[in-house]
GULUMPA-308953 format. One record per residue (C-alpha): residue in one letter; x, y, z; residue number from 1. Coordinates in pm, 1 decimal. Last residue first. Example, Ala and Ser with C-alpha at 12.3 -4.5 7.8 and 13.67 -1.06 7.14 Angstrom:
<recs>
rec aa: s	x: 1367.0	y: -106.0	z: 714.0	i: 2
rec aa: a	x: 1230.0	y: -450.0	z: 780.0	i: 1
</recs>
This chain:
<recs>
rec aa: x	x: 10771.1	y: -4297.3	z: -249.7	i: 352
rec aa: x	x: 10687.4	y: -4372.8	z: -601.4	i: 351
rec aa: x	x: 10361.0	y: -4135.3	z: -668.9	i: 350
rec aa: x	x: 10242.1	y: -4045.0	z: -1007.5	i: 349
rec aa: x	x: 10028.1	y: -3795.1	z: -1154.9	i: 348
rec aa: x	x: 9921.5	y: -3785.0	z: -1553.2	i: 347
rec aa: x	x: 10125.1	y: -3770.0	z: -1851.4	i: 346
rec aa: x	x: 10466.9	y: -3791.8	z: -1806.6	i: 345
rec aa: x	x: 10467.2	y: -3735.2	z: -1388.6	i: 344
rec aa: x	x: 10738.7	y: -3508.9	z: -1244.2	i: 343
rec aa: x	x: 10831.1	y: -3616.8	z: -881.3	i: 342
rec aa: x	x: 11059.0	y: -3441.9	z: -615.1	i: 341
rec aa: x	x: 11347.4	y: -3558.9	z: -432.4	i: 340
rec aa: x	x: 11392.0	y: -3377.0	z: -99.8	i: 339
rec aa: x	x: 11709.9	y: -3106.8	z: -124.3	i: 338
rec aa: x	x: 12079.9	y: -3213.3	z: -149.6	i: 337
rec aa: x	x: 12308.1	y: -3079.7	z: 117.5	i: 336
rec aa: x	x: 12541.3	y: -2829.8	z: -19.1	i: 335
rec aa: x	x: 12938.4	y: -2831.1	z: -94.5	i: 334
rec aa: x	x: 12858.4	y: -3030.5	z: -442.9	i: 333
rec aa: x	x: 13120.1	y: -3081.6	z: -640.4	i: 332
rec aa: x	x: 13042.7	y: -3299.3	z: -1006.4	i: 331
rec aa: x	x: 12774.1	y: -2982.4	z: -1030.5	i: 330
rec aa: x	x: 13075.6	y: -2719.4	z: -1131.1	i: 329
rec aa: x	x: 13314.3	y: -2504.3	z: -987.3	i: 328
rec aa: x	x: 13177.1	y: -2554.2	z: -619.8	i: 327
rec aa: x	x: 12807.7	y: -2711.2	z: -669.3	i: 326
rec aa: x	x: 12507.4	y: -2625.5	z: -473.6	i: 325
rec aa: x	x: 12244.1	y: -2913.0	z: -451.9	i: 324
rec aa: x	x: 11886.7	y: -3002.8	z: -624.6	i: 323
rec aa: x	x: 11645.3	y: -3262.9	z: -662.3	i: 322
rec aa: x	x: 11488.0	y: -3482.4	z: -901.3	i: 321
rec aa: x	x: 11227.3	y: -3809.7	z: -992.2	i: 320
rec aa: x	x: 11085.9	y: -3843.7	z: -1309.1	i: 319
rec aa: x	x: 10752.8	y: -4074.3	z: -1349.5	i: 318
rec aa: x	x: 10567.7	y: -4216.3	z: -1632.8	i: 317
rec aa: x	x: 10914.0	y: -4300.9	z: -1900.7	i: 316
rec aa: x	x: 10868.6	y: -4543.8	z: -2183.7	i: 315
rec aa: x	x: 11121.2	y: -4407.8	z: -2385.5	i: 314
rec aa: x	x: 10892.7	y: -4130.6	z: -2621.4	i: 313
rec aa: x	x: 10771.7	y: -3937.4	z: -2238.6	i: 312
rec aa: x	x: 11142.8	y: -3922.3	z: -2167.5	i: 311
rec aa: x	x: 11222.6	y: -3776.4	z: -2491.2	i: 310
rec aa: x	x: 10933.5	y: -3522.5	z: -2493.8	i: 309
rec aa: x	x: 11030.2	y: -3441.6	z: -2126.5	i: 308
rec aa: x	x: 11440.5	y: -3322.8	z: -2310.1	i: 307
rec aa: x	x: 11239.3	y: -3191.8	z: -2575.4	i: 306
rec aa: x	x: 11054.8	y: -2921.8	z: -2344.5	i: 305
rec aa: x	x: 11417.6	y: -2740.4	z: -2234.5	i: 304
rec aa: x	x: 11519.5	y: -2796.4	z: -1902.7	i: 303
rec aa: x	x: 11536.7	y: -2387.1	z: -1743.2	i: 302
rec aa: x	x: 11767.0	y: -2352.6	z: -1445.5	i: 301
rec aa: x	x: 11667.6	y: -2079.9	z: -1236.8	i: 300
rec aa: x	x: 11781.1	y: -1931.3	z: -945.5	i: 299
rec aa: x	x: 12113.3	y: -1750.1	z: -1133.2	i: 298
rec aa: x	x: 12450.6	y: -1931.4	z: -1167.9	i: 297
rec aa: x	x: 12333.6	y: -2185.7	z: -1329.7	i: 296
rec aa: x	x: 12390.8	y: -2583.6	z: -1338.3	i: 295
rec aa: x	x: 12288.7	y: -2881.8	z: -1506.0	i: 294
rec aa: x	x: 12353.4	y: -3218.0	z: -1413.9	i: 293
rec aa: x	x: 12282.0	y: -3571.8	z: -1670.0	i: 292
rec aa: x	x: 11924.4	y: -3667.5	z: -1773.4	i: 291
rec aa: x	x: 11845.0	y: -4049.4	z: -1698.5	i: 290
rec aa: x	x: 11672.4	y: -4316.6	z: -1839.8	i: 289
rec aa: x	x: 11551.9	y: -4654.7	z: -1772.0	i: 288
rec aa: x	x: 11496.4	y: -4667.3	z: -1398.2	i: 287
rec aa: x	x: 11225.3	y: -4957.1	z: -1306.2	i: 286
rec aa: x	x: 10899.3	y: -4835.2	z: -1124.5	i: 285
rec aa: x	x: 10696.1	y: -5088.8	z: -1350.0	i: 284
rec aa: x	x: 10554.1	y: -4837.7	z: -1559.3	i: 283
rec aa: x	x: 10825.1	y: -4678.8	z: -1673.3	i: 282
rec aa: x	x: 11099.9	y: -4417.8	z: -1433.3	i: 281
rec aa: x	x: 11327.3	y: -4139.5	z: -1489.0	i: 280
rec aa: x	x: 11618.3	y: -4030.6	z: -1332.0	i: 279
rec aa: x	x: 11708.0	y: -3644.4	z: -1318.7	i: 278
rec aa: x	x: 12063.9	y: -3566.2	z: -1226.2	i: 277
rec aa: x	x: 12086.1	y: -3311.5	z: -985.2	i: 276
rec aa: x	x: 12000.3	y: -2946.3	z: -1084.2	i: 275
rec aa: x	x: 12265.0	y: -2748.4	z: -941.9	i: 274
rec aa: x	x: 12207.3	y: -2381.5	z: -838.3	i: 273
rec aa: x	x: 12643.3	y: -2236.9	z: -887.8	i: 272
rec aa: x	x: 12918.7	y: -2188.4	z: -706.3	i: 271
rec aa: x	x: 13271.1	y: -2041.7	z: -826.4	i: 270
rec aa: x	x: 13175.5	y: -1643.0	z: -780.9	i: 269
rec aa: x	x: 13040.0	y: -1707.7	z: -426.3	i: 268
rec aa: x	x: 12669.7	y: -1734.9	z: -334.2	i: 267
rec aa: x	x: 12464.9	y: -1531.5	z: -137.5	i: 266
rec aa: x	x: 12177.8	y: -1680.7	z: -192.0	i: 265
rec aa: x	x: 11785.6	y: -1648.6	z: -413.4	i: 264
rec aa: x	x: 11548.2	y: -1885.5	z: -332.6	i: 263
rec aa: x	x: 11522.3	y: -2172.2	z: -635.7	i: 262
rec aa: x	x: 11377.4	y: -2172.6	z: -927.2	i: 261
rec aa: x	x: 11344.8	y: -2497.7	z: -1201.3	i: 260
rec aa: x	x: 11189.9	y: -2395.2	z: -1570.9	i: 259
rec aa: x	x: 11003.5	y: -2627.4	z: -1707.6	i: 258
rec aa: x	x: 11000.5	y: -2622.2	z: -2097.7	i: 257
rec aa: x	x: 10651.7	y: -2668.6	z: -2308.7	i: 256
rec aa: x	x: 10366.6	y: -2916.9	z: -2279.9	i: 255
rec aa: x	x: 10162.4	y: -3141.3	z: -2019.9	i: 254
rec aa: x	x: 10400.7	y: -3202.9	z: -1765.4	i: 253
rec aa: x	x: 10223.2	y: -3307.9	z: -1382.0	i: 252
rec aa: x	x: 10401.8	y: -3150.0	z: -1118.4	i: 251
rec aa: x	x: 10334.1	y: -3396.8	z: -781.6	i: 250
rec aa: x	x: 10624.7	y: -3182.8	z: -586.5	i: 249
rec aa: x	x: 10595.6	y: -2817.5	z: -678.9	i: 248
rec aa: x	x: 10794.7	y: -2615.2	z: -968.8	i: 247
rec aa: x	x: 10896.0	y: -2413.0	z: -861.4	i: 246
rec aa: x	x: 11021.0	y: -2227.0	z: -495.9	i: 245
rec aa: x	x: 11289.5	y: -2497.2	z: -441.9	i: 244
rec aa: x	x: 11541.1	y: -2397.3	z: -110.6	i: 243
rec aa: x	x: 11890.2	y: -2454.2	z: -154.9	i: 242
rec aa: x	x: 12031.3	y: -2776.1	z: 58.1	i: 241
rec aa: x	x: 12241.2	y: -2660.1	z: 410.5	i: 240
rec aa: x	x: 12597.0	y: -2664.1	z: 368.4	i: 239
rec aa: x	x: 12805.1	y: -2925.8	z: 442.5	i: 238
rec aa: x	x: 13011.9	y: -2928.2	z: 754.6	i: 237
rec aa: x	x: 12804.5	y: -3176.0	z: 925.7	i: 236
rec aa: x	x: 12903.8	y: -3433.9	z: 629.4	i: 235
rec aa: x	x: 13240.8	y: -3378.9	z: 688.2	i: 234
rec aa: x	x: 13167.0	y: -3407.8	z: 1103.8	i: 233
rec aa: x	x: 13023.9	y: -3765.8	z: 1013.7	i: 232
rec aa: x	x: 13288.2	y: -3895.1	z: 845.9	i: 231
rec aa: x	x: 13574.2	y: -3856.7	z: 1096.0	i: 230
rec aa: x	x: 13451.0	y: -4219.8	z: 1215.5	i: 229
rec aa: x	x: 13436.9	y: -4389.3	z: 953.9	i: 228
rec aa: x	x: 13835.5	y: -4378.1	z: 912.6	i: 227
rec aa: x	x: 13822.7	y: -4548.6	z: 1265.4	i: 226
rec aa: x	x: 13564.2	y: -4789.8	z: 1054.7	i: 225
rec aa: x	x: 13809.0	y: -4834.0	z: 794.2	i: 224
rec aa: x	x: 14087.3	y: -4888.6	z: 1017.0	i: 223
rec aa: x	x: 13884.2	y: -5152.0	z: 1260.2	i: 222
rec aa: x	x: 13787.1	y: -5310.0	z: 893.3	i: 221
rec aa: x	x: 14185.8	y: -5293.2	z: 804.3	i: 220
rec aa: x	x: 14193.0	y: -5665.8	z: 1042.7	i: 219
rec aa: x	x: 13897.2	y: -5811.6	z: 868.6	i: 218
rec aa: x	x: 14059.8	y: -5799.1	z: 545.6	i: 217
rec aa: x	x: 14371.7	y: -5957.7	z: 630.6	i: 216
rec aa: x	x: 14217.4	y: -6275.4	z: 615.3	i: 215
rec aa: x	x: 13961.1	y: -6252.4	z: 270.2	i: 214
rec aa: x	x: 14366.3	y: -6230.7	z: 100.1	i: 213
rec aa: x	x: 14483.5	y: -6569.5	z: 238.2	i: 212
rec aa: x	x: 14107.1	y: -6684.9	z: 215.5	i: 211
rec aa: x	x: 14110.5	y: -6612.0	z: -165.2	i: 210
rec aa: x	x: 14427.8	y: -6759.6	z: -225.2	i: 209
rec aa: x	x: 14330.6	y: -7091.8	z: -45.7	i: 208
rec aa: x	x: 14041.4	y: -7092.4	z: -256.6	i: 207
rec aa: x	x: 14237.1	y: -7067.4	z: -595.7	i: 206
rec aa: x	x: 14510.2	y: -7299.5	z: -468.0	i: 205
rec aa: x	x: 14196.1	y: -7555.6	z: -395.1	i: 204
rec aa: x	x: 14080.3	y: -7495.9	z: -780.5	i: 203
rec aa: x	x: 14350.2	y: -7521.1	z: -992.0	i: 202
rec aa: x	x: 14580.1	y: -7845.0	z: -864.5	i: 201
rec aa: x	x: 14298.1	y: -8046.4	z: -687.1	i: 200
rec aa: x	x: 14052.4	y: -8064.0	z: -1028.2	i: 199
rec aa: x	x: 13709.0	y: -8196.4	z: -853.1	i: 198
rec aa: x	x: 13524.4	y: -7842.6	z: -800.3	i: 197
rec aa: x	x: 13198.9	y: -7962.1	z: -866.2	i: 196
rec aa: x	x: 12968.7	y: -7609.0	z: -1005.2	i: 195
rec aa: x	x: 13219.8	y: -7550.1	z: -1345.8	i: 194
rec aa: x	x: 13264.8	y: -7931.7	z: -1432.0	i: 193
rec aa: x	x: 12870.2	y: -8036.8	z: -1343.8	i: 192
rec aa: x	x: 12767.6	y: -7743.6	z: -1520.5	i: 191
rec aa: x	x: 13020.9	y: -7831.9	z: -1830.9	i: 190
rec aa: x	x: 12903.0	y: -8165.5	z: -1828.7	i: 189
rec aa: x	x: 12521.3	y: -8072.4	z: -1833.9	i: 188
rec aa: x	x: 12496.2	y: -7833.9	z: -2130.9	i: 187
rec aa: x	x: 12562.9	y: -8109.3	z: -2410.9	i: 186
rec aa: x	x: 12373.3	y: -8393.8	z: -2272.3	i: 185
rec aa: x	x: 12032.3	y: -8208.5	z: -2362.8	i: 184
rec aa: x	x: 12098.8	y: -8165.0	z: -2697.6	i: 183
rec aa: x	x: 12246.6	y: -8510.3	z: -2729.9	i: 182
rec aa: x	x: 11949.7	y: -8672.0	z: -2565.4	i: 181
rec aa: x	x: 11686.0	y: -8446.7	z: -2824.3	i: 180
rec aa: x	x: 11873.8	y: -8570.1	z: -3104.7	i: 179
rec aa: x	x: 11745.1	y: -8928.7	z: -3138.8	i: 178
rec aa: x	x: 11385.6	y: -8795.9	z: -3083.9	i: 177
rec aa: x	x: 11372.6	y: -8536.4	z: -3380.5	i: 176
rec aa: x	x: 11494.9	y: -8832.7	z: -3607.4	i: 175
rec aa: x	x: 11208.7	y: -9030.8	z: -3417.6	i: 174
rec aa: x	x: 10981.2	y: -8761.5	z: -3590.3	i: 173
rec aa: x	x: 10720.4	y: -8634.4	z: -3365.9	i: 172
rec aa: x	x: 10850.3	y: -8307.5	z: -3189.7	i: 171
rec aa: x	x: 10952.7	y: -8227.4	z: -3582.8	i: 170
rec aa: x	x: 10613.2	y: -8252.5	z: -3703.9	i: 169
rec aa: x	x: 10455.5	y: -8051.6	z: -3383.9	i: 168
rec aa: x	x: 10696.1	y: -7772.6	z: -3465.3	i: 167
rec aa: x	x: 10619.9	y: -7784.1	z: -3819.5	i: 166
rec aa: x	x: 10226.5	y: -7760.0	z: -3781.7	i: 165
rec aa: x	x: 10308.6	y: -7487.0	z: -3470.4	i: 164
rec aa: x	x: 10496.5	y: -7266.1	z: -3755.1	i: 163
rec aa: x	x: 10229.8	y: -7326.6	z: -4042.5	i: 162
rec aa: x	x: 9976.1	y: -7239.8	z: -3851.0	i: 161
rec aa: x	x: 10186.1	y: -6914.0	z: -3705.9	i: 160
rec aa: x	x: 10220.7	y: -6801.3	z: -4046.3	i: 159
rec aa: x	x: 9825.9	y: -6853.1	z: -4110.5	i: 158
rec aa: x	x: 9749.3	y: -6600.3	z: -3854.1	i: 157
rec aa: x	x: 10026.8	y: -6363.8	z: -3986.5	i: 156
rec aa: x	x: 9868.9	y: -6372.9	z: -4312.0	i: 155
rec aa: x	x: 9559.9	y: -6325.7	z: -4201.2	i: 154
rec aa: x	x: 9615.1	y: -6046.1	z: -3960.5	i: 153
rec aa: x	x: 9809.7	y: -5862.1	z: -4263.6	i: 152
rec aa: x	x: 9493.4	y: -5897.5	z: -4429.5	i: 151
rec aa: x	x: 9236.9	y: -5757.1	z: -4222.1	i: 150
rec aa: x	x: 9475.7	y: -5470.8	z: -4157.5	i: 149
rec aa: x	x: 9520.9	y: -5426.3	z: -4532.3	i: 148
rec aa: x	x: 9154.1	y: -5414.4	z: -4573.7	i: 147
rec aa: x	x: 9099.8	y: -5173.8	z: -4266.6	i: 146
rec aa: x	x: 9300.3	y: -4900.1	z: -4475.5	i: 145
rec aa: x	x: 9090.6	y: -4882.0	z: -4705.2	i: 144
rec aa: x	x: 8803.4	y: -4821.9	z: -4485.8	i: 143
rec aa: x	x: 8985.4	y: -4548.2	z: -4317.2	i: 142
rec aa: x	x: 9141.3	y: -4615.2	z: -3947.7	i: 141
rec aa: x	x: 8941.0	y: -4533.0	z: -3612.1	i: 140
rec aa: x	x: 9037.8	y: -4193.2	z: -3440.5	i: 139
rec aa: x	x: 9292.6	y: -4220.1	z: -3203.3	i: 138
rec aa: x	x: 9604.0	y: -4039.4	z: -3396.8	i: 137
rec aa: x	x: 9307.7	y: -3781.9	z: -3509.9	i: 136
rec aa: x	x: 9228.9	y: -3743.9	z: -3148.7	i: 135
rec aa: x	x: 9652.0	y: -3707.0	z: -3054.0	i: 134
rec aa: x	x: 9601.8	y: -3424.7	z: -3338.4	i: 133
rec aa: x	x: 9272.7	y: -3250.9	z: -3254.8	i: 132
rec aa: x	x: 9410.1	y: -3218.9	z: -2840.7	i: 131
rec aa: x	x: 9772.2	y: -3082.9	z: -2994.2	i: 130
rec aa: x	x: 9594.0	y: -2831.3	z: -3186.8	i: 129
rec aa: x	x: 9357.9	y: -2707.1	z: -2889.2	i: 128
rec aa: x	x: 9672.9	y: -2739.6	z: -2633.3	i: 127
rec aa: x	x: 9853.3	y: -2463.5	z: -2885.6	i: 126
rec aa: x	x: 9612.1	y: -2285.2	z: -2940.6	i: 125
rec aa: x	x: 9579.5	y: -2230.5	z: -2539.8	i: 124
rec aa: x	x: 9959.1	y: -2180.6	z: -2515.1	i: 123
rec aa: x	x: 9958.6	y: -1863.8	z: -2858.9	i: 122
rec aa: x	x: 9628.3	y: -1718.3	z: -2636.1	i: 121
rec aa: x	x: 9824.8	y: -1726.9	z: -2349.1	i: 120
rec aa: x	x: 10125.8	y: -1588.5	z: -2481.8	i: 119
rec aa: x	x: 9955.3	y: -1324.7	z: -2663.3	i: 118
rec aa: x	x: 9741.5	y: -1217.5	z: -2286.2	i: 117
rec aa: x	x: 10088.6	y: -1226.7	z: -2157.0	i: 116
rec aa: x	x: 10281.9	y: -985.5	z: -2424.9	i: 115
rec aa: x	x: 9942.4	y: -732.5	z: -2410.8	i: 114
rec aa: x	x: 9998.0	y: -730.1	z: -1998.0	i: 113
rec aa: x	x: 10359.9	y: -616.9	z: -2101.9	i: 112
rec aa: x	x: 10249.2	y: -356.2	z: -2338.1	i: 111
rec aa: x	x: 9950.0	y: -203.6	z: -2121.7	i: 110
rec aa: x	x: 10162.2	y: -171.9	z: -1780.1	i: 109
rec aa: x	x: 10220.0	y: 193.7	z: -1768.4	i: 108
rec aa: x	x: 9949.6	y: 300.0	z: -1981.0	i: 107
rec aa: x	x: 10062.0	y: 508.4	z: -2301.9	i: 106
rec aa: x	x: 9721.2	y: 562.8	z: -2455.1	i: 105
rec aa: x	x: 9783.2	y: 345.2	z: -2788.9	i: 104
rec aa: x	x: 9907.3	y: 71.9	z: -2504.4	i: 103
rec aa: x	x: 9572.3	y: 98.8	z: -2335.7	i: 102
rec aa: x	x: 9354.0	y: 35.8	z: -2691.9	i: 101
rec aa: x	x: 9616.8	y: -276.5	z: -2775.8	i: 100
rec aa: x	x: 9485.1	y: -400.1	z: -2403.4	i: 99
rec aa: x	x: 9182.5	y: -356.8	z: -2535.1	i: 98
rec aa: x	x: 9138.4	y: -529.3	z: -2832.3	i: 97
rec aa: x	x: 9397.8	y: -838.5	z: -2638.5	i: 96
rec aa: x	x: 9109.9	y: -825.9	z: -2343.2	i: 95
rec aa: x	x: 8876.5	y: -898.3	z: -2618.3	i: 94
rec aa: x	x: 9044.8	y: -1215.4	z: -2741.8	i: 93
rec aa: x	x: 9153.4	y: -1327.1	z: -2401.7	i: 92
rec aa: x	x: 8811.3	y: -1317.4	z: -2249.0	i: 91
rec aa: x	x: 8876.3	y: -1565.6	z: -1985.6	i: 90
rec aa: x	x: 8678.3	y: -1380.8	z: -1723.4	i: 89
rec aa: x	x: 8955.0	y: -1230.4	z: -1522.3	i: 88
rec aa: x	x: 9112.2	y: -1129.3	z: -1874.1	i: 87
rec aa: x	x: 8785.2	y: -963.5	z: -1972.1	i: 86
rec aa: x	x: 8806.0	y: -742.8	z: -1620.5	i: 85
rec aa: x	x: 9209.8	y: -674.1	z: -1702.7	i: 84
rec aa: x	x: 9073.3	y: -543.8	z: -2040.7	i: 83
rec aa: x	x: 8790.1	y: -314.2	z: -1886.9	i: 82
rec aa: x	x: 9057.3	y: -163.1	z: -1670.5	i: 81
rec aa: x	x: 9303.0	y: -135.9	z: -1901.1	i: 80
rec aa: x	x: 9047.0	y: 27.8	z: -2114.7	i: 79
rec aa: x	x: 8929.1	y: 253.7	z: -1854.1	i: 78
rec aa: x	x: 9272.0	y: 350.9	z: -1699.1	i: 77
rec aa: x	x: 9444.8	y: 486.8	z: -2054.1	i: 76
rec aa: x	x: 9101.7	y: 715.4	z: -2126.9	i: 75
rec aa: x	x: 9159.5	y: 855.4	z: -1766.8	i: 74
rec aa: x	x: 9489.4	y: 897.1	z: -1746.3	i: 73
rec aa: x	x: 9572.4	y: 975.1	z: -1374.3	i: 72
rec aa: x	x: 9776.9	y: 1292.3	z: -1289.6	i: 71
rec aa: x	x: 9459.0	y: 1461.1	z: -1309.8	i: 70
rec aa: x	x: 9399.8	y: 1412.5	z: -928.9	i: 69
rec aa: x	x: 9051.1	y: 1495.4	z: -844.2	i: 68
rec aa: x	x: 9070.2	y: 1385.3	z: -496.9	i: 67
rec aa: x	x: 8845.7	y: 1060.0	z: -571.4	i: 66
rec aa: x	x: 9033.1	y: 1020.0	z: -875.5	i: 65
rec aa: x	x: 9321.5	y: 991.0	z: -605.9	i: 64
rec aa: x	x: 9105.8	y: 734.2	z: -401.8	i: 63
rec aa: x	x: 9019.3	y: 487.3	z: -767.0	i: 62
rec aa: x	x: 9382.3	y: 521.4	z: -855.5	i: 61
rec aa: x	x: 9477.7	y: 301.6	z: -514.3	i: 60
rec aa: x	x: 9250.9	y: 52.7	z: -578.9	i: 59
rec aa: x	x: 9308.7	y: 9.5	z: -909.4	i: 58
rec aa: x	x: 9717.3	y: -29.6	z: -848.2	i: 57
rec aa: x	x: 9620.9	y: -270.1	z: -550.6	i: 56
rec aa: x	x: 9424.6	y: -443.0	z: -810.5	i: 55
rec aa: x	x: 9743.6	y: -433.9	z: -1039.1	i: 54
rec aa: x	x: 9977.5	y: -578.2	z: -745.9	i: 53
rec aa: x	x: 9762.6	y: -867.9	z: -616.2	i: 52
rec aa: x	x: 9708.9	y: -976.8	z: -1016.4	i: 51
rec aa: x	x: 10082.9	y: -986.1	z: -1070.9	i: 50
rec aa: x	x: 10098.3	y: -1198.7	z: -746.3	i: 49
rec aa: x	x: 9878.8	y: -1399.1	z: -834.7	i: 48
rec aa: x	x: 10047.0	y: -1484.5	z: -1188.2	i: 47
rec aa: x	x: 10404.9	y: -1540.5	z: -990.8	i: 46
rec aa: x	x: 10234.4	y: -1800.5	z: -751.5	i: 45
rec aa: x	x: 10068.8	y: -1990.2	z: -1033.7	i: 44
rec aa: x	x: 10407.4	y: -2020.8	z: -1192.9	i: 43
rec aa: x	x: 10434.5	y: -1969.2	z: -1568.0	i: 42
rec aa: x	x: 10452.6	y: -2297.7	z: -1786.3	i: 41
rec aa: x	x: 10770.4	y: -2266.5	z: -1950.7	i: 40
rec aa: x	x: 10804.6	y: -2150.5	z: -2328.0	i: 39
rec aa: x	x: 11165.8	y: -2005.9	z: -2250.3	i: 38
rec aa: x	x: 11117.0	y: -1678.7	z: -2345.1	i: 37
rec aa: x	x: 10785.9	y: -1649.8	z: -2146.5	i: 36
rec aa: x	x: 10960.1	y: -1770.9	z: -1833.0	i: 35
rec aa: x	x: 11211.3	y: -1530.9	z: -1850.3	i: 34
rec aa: x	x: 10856.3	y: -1248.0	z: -1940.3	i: 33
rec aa: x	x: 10710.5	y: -1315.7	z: -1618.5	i: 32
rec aa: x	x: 11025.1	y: -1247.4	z: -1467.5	i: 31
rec aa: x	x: 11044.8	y: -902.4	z: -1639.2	i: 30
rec aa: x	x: 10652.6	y: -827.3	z: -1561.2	i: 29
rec aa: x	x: 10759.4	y: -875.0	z: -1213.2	i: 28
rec aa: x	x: 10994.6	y: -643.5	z: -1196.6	i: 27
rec aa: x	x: 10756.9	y: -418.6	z: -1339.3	i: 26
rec aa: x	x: 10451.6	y: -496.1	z: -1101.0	i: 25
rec aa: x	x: 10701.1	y: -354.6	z: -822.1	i: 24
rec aa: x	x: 10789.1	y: -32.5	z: -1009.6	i: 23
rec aa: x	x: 10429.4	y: 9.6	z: -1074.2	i: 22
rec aa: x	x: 10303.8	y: -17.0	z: -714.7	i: 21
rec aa: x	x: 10645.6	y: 204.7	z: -598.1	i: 20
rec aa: x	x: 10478.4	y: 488.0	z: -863.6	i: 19
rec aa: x	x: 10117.6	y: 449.2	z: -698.6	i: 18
rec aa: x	x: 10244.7	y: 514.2	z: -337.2	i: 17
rec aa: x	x: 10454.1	y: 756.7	z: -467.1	i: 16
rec aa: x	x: 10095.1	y: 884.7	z: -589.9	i: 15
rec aa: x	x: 9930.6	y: 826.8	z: -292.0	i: 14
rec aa: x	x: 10165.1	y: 1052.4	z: -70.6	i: 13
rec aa: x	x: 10131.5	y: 1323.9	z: -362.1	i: 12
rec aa: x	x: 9726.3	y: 1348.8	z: -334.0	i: 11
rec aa: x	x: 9720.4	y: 1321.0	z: 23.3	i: 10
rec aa: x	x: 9942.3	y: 1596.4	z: 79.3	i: 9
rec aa: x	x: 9724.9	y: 1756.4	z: -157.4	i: 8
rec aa: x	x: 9472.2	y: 1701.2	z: 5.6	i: 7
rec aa: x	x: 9552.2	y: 1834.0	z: 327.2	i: 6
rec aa: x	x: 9640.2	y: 2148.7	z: 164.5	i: 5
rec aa: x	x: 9290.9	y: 2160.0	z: 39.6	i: 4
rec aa: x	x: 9183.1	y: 2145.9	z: 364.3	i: 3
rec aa: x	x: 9422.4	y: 2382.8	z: 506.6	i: 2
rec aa: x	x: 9297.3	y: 2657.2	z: 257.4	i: 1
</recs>
């Protein structure tokens, strides 16, 4: 009698245990699925902790099976099972069969594991039909259409002939000769006019102006540095920068939005996550093109995939970000702005 007491003790400790294990995996189900919605690469960290909770689930249904509980749905657990077992091993087609199997049996889980293993599946197709297209964009041109190459390459070939042939006429023409000395006369007087200051009514009054006002200017630099002085204790009273959880420094973008997360704070009703304004970078490490501030009054601020696609069409290899708190909006930042961080459009890049 005591022992099977004891059990049952057992029996309903494990399965609040079980019932807080599910309530966990659900909340993160639901922030699986925000990044889902927005077509963002899920984070790594999110995905293993998913996994951590479900085979803490398994373990924990495996001991009340052991106690004969019959709370636990046998038919529901084995296909789940198998289907988490084919998703471990990249079986995505027949963990989607069973998955489907699980949700027919009402497991706790099934339909939300059956929404990842689809969005997998629909990411993976996705890289497999953008792979075939950039090799069909690489792929060597038709035989017809290597006769119009060939001749276009001609034509511009015998263009630049023609060109030099002129050129080399003209250089060798005395006509050509007599105007050269003209040509070259022209831009000199105004250089010598603009760089030899010989006029004494303009140019001395202008000088003597600019020292009259270049004077006073070294007396309000005491002021501006007594000014400089309260400076530091503004900057002091800033708050400290918000913490970045995703995505990590080095990110490389392949496809699809990125969605930008930040540790949760108490913030007031006015402030909001702001992501500063993203700058990208070519080949030779020179900025050409920039994405303005966004802002959000939850963790996350999700940059939609066209905004990289953009950046990747200019020219750009490397974006460089970080991220503040804003008072009203992100032209007021009360916070401290975090690190910059790189993106790299295709592969990694590094520009500290």
């Amino acid at each position: 009698m005591a022992a099977d007491i004891h059990s049952r003790e057992q029996r309903l400790r494990k399965r609040a245990e079980l019932q807080s294990l599910y309530g966990n995996l659900a909340s993160l189900r639901e922030r699986e699925a925000s990044y889902i919605a927005a077509s963002a690469v899920i984070p790594e960290l999110l995905l293993n902790q998913i996994n951590e909770q479900r085979q803490q689930i398994e373990q924990l249904e495996n001991e009340l099976l052991a106690l004969d509980d019959e709370t636990i749905q046998k038919p529901a657990r084995q296909s789940y099972r198998e289907a988490f077992e084919a998703e471990q091993s990249n079986e995505l087609e027949k963990a989607q069969k069973l998955y489907k199997n699980a949700a027919r049996s009402a497991h706790p889980d099934a339909e939300a594991a059956l929404r990842s293993i689809r969005y997998q599946l629909r990411t993976s197709r996705n890289r497999v039909s953008t792979a075939s297209q950039l090799g069909a964009l690489t792929a060597k041109p038709p035989s017809k259409n290597r006769f119009w190459i060939g001749l276009i390459l001609i034509l511009i070939l015998l263009l630049g002939a023609i060109v030099t042939g002129y050129r080399f006429w003209f250089t060798a023409s005395p006509e050509a000769n007599a105007v050269k000395p003209t040509s070259t006369t022209t831009p000199t007087p105004p250089s010598v006019i603009l760089i030899v200051p010989d006029t004494p009514t303009s140019v001395p009054t202008e000088t003597s102006t600019a020292t009259s006002t270049f004077t006073p200017s070294p007396s309000p630099t005491p002021a501006e540095s007594a000014t400089a002085t309260p400076s530091p204790p503004l900057e002091s009273t800033l708050r400290p920068a918000p913490q970045i959880l995703e995505p990590k420094d080095g990110l490389v973008w392949s496809d699809g939005a990125i969605v930008f997360e930040f540790k949760k704070l108490d913030l007031a009703y006015d402030e909001l996550y702001c992501l500063n304004t993203m700058r990208g970078y070519d080949k030779t490490l020179t900025e050409n093109w920039s994405f303005p501030p966004v802002g959000n009054k939850i963790p996350a601020i999700p940059i939609e995939s066209n905004v990289f696609r953009v950046a990747k069409l200019q020219g750009m290899e490397c974006i460089v970000w970080s991220a503040a708190i804003g008072k009203g909006s992100c032209d007021n930042l009360i916070s401290q702005s975090t690190e910059e961080r790189v993106i790299g459009l295709p592969q990694p890049c590094n520009i500290k």
